[in-house]
C-alpha positions in Angstrom: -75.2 -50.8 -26.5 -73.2 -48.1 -25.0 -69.2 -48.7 -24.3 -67.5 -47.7 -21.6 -64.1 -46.7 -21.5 -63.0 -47.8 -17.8 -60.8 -49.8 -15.6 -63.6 -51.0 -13.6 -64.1 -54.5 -13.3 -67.9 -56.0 -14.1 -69.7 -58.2 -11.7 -72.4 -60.2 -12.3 -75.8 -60.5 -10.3 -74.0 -62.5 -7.6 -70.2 -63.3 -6.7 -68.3 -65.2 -4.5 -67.3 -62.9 -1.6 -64.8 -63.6 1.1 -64.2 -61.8 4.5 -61.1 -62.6 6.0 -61.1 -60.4 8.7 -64.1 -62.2 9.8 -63.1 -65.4 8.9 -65.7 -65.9 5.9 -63.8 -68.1 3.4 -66.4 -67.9 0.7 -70.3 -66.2 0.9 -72.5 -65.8 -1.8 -73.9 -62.3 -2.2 -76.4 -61.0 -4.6 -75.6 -57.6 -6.0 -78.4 -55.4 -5.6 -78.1 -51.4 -7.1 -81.3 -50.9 -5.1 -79.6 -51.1 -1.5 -76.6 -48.2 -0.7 -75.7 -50.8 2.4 -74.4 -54.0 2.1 -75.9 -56.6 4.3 -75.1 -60.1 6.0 -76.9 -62.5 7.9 -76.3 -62.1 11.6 -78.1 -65.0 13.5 -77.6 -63.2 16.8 -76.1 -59.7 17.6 -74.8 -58.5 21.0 -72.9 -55.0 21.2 -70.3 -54.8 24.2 -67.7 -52.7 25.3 -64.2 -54.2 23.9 -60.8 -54.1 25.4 -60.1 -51.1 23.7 -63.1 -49.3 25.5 -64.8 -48.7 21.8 -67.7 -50.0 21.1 -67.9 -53.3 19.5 -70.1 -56.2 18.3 -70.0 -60.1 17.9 -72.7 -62.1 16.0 -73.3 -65.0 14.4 -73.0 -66.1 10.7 -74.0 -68.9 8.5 -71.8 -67.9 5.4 -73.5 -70.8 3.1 -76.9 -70.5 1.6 -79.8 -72.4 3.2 -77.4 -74.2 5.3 -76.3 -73.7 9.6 -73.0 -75.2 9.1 -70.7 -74.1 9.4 -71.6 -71.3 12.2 -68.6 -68.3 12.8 -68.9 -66.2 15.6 -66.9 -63.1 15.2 -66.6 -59.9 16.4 -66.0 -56.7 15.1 -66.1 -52.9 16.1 -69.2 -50.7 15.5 -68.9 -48.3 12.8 -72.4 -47.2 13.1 -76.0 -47.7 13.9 -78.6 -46.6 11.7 -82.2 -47.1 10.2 -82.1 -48.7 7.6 -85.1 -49.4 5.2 -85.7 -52.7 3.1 -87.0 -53.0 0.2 -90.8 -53.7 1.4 -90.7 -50.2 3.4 -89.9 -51.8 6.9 -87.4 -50.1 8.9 -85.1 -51.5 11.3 -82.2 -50.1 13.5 -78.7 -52.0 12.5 -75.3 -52.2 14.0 -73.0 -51.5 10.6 -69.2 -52.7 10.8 -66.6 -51.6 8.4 -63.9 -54.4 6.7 -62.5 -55.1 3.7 -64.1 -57.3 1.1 -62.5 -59.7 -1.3 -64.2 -60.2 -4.6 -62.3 -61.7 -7.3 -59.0 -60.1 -7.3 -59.9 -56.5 -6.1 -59.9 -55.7 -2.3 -63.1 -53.3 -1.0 -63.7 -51.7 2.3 -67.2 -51.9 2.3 -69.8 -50.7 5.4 -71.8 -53.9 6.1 -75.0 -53.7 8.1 -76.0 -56.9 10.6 -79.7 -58.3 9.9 -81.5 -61.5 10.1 -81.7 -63.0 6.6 -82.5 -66.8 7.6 -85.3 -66.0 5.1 -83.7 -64.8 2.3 -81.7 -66.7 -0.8 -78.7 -65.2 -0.2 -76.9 -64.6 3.1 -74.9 -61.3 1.9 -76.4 -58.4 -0.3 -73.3 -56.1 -1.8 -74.8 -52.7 -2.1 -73.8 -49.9 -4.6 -71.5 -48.2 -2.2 -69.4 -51.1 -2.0 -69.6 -50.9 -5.6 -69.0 -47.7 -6.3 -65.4 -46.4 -8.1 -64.4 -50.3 -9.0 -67.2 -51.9 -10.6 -69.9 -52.3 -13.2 -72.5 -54.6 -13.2 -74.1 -56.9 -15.8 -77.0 -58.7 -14.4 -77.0 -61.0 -17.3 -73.3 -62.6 -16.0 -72.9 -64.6 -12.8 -69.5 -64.9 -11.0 -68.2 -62.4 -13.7 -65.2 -61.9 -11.5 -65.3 -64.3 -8.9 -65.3 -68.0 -8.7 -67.4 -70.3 -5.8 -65.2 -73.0 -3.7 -68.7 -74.9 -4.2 -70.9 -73.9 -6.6 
């Protein structure tokens, strides 16, 4: 087994997450190496021009897993919008925002692209990027550094 001397924090495959600047009190997001992005479930996503003149975006979120309640509508500005590729080969065009993440104790500006992921287990993917510089992960832990409201 190889040490590492570091100050990094470990995760495990999925943590409790919360958003504040978008009012997410608690989401559950699987860690996944494989993605550079971070992702979230956007129900609905409509770009418009906010009072700033910037370019901004408001969409729709069901922060709690295989549930519609509660539904936040927030808005944030557009960072970007890029291709981006998932993990069966489709690509699709995605508004990405910028905001700081909470996961345990550390804080984490993280880039965050919108999609639909009704589908998926897990409403949130956190993406190496996110991870980079101030964290390691052990997929055998779960909540390694983060504990769920409701688990």
């Amino acid at each position: 087994m190889t040490e590492y001397s570091t100050k990094k924090r470990v995760v495990g495959w999925r943590e409790a997450i919360s958003i504040p600047a978008l009012g997410v009190e608690e989401v559950i997001a699987k860690v996944d190496t494989g993605a550079r992005t971070s992702a979230i479930h956007a129900f609905f996503v409509e770009p418009f021009i906010g009072k700033d003149g910037k370019d901004w975006v408001r969409f729709g979120l069901h922060p709690v897993r295989k549930e519609q309640q509660p539904e936040l509508i927030v808005e944030a500005p557009i960072k970007d919008r890029r291709p981006v590729s998932d993990s069966g080969g489709h690509t699709e065009e995605r508004y990405v925002i910028e905001t700081e993440l909470h996961i345990g104790d550390e804080r984490v500006l993280a880039e965050i692209t919108l999609t639909d992921r009704e589908s998926m287990a897990y409403r949130m993917l956190l993406g190496r990027t996110a991870l980079r510089g101030h964290f390691l992960v052990d997929s055998d832990l779960s909540y390694a550094c983060s504990t769920p409201i409701d688990p």
